[in-house]
C-alpha positions in Angstrom: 78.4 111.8 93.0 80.3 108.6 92.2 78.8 105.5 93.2 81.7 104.2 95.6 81.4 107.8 96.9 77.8 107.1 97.8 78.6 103.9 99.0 81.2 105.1 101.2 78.7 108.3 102.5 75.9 105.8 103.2 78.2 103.8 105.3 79.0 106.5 107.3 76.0 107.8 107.9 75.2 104.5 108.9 77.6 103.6 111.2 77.5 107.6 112.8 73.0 105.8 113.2 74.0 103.2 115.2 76.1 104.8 117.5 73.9 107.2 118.8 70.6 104.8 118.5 73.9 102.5 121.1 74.3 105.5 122.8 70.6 106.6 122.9 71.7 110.2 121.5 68.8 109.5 119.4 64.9 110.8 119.4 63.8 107.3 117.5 60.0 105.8 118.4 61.9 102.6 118.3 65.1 101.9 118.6 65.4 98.6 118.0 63.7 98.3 114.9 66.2 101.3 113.6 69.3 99.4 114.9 68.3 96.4 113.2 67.6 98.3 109.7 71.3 99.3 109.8 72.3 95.9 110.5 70.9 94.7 107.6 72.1 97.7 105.7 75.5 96.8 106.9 74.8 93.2 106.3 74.1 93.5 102.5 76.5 95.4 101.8 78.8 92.7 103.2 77.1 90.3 100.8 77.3 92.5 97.3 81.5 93.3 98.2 81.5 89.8 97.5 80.4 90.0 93.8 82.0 91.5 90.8 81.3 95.4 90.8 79.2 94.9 87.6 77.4 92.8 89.5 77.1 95.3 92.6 76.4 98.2 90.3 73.3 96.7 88.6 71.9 95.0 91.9 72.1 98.3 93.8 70.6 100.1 90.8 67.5 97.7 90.3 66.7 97.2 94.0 67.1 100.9 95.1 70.3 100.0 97.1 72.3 103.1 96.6 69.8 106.0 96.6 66.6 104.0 97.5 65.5 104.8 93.7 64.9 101.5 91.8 66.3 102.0 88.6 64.2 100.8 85.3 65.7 97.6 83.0 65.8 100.9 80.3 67.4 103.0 83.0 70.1 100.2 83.3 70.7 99.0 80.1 71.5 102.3 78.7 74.1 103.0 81.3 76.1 100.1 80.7 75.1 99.2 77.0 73.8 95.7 77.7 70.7 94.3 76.3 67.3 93.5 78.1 69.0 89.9 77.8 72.3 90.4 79.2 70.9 92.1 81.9 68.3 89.6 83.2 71.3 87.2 83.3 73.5 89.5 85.2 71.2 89.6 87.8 70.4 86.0 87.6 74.2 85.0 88.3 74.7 87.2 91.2 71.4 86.4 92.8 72.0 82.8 92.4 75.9 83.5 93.7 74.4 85.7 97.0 72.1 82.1 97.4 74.7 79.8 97.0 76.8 82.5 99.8 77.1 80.5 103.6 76.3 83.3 105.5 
């Protein structure tokens, strides 16, 4: 599955979460904590739409934010052909940008 397809399924499934944890059609031990996770699910997704999709794609990879798996710097850099090097700084200039974000 695509990524954007993923993206687009885990918002879903999401959203379809916090309506029933709303609506308490939902057999959660608590609630509240599981609304807030999808808040901040929602929430950082928010944040990465606001970088470049390079940007997005290697974040998501390296912090388990697709699939929960947290890829490997190998795992990365052979996917996009980028060096150990040019992927430390990718992630170093959208961190920084996600810091410098008023949110």
């Amino acid at each position: 599955m695509e990524k954007d397809e993923l993206l687009k399924k885990a918002q879903l499934e999401d959203l379809e979460r916090f309506e029933k944890l709303i609506n308490n059609n939902t057999e959660s031990d608590e609630p509240a904590i599981d609304i807030a996770f999808v808040l901040l699910k929602l929430q950082i997704r928010k944040i990465l739409n606001k970088l470049q999709p390079l940007e997005q794609d290697i974040l998501c990879m390296r912090f388990g934010l697709i699939d929960g798996y947290s890829y490997t710097i190998p795992e990365v850099t052979e996917k996009y052909n980028i060096s150990k090097d040019e992927l430390g700084e990718i992630e170093r200039k959208a961190l920084n940008l996600i810091k410098e974000l008023k949110i």
